[in-house]
N, C-alpha and C positions, 0 to 999 in steps of 0.2 A: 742129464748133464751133471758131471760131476764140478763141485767147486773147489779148485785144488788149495784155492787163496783159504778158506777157512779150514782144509780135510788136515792140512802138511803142514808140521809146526818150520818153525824158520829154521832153524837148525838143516832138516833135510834140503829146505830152499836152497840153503845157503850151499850144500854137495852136492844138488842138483848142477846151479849156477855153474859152479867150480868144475863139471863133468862135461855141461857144454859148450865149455870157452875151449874146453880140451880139445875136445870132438871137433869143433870148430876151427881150431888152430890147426889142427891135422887134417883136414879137407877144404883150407883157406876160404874161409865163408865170414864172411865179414859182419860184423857185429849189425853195419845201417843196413841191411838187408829188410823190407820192409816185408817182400813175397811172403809170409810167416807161414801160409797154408799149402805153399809150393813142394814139390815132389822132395826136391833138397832139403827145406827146412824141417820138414814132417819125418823123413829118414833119419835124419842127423838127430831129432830130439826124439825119436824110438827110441837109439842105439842109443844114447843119454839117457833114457828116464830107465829104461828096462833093466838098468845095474840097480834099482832101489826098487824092485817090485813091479813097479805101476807098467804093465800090457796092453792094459783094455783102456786104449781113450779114445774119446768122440773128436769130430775134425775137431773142433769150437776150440778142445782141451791145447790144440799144439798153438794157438794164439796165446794161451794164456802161459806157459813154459818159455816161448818166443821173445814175449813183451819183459819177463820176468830177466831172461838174459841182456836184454838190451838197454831195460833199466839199469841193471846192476854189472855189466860188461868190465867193469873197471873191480870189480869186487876181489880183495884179495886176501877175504878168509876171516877177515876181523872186522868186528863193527855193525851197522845195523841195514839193512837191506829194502829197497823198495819193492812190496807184493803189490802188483795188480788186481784192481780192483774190475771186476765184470760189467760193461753199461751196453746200453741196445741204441743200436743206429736206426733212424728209421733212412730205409734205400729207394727211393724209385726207380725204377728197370722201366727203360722206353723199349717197345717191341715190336719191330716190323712183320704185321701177322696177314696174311693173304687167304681169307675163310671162303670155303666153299659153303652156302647156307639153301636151303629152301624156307621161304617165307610166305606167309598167310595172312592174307587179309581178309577183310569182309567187305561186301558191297551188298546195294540194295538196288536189284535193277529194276526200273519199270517197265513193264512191257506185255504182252498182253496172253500169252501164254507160255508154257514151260520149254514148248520147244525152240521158242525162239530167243532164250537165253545166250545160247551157244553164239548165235548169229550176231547178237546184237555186241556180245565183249569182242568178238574177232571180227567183223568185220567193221565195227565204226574207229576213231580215233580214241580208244579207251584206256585212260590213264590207272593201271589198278594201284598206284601208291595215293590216287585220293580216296582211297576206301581207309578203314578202319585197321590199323595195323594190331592183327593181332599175337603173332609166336616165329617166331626162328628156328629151326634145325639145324644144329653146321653138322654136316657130313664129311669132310674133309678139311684142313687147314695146313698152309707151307709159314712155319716162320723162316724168312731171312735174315735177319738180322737182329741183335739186341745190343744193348748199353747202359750204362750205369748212366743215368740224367740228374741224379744229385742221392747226396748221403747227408742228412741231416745232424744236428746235433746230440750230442748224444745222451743217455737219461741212465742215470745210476740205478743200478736196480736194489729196491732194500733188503739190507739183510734181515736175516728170519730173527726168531729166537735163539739165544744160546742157550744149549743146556744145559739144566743145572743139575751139578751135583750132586752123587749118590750119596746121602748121607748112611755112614755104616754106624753098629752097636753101639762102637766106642763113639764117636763123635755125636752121636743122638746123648749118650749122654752125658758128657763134656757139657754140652750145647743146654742140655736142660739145667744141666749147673752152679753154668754163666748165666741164665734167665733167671734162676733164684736168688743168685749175686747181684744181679744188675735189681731185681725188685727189692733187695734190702737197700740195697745202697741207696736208691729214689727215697727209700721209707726216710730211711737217718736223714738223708742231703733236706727233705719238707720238713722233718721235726726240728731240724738243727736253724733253718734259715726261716721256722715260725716264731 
């Protein structure tokens, strides 16, 4: 998953923004539109993102492009802009599932020889769920129905490291310098204030 909040400096946020309020305004799609992952909204910010490059994005990506125009909907070119920042929901999904299973138990019959096992589980009143439950197979399963049962609150995720800086020739030695600058200056500053 790509993070676009830290990949795209603001500057393209901000033609991004400005590209889908357009797009927007010419297929009358309203800024509170919350569907973010819907057929519309995911079209509409293709044809918005694909004028600066970006082709290749995961669903997840058109939430973040989505959230980024609705924060800044009123955006008009100047000034400074709200990025979205990535955090995880936890979802529970209730699901109406109908499993077809074969199941195994164990029992201990007493009785007095082998052949008369057979006899003794089918013909008496033989409960085989007071044996020892041991394994499941489902072989078949219908779900009918599912639903969201709650969306919890949600947990920022941390960012990584940032990385740092190539230092080139010249700045290595600028850099070593100011390090023999800054150790005289310490020398002088403790002789001076001894």
């Amino acid at each position: 998953m790509r993070r676009f909040e830290n990949e795209l400096p603001k500057s393209v946020l901000k033609l991004i923004i400005r590209e889908i309020d357009k797009q927007a305004n010419e297929e009358n799609i309203s800024w509170t539109n919350d569907d973010a992952y819907s057929e519309t909204i995911t079209e509409l910010i293709d044809d918005s993102i694909k004028k600066f490059g970006i082709l290749d994005v995961e669903f997840e990506d058109y939430g973040f492009f989505w959230k980024l125009y609705q924060d800044n909907h009123n955006f008009e070119g100047e000034g400074d802009i709200i990025v979205p920042k990535m955090m995880v929901f936890p979802v529970n999904i209730s699901v109406s599932v109908t499993k077809y299973t074969t199941e195994d138990w164990l029992h201990n019959v007493h009785t007095y020889d082998r052949d008369y096992v057979s006899s003794f589980i089918y013909d008496s009143e033989f409960d085989y769920y007071n044996g020892n439950y041991i394994s499941e197979n489902v072989y078949d399963s219908e779900m009918s129905d599912w639903e969201i049962s709650k969306i919890g609150n949600p947990v920022s995720l941390k960012e990584g490291k940032k990385v740092r800086r190539v230092i080139t020739e010249s700045d290595n030695k600028e850099l070593q310098d100011l390090l023999i600058m800054q150790k005289a200056i310490e020398e002088r500053i403790n002789y001076l204030s001894s």
